[in-house]
N, C-alpha and C positions, 0 to 999 in steps of 0.2 A: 552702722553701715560703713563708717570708713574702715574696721578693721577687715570686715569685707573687700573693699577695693584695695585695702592694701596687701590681703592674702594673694588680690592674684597675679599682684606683679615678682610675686619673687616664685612665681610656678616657670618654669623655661626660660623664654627668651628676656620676659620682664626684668631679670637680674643685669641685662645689660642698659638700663634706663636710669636715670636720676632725677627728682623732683628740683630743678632750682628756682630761687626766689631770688629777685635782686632788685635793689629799693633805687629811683628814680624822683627825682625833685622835678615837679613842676614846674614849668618858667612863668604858667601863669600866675597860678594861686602862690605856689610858695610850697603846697603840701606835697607829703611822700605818696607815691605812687608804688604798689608792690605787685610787680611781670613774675607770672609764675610760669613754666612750662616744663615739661620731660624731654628731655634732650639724652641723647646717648652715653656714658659714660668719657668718651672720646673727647665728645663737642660741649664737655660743662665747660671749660677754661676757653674755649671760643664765645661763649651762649656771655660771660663776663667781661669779654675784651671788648665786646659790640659799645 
């Protein structure tokens, strides 16, 4: 199934989208948090500076 959802991001406008992941420590527990979201190619180096 995911090579499904990944065929159809690179049909058109999908090729201008990025998958990023970016790990996040918890203040409570201590443990890694991983923020996945599709962000423009543009706004990946913003989607990191957050």
């Amino acid at each position: 199934m995911a090579k499904k959802a990944v065929a159809t991001f690179h049909k058109g406008e999908g090729k201008a989208y990025t998958k990023v992941i970016k790990m996040i420590k918890s203040p409570k527990t201590g443990a890694y948090i991983f923020k996945e979201e599709m962000v423009l190619n543009d706004d990946a180096k913003h989607f990191f500076a957050k």
